[in-house]
N, C-alpha and C positions, 0 to 999 in steps of 0.2 A: 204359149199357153202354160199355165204356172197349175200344179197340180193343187190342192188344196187335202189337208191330213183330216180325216174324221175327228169328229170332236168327240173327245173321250164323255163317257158320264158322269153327270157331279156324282160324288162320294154322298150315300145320304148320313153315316153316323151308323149309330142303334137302333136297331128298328123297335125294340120292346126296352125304350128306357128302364123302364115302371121295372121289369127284371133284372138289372144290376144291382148286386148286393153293396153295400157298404164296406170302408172298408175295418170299421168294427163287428157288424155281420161275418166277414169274411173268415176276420179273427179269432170270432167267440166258436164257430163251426171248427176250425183248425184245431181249437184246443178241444172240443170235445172227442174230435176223429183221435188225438191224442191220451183221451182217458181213454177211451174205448178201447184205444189198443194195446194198451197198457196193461187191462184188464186180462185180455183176450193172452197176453205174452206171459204174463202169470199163471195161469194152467198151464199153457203150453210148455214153462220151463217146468213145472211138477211134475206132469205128467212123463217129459223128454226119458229121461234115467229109466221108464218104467216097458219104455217100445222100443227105443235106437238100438237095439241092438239086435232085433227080430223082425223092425218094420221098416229099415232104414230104409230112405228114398220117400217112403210112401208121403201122405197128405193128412195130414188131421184138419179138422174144422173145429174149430173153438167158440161155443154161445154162451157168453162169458154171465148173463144173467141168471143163467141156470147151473154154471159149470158143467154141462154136456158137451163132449168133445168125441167126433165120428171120423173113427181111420178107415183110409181105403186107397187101392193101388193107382188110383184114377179120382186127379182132384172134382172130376165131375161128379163123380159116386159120391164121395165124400160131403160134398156140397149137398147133392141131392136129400141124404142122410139129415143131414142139419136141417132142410126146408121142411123134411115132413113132419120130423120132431114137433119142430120149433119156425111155422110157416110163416107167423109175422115178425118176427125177430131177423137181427142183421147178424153174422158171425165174420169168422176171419179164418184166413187158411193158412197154413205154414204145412212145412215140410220137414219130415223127420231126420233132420240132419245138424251139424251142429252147429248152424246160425240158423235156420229154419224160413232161408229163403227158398220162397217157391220157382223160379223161376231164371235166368240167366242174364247177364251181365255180355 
């Protein structure tokens, strides 16, 4: 008596074709997350010279449409800060230090 292996399931693909971007969608997105933060890096370096040496470590949020930018010791506060301002708007967080990565490697 010869056992016989379950038959695996066909693979169906994508389940929501219609939701794959393009891959010039994909592109034109990229380059904007690239203005955007480009934007947002430009206060952030103004501002840098004006806080590293009293807030270092801490978090700023930068909403580059307004140039408003909310420091706080805790990137959540910071965030917070920035949403109540400015609630439909997207910003960007760095960290007061001197590449202004948030976070670790």
């Amino acid at each position: 008596m010869t056992q016989s292996t379950p038959k695996s399931p066909t693979r169906r693909g994508r389940i929501f074709p219609e939701l794959t971007l393009s891959p010039e969608e994909l592109a034109k997105r990229e380059a904007e997350r690239e203005v955007f933060h480009k934007r947002c890096r430009a206060i952030f370096e103004r501002v840098l010279p004006e806080y590293i040496e009293n807030h270092y470590g801490w978090y700023i949020a930068v909403e580059p449409d307004s140039g408003d930018y909310f420091i706080d010791k805790d990137i959540e506060v910071a965030s917070q800060k920035a949403r109540e301002k400015h609630p439909n708007a997207v910003h960007c967080a760095f960290r007061l230090n001197e590449t202004g990565a948030t976070g670790r490697i």
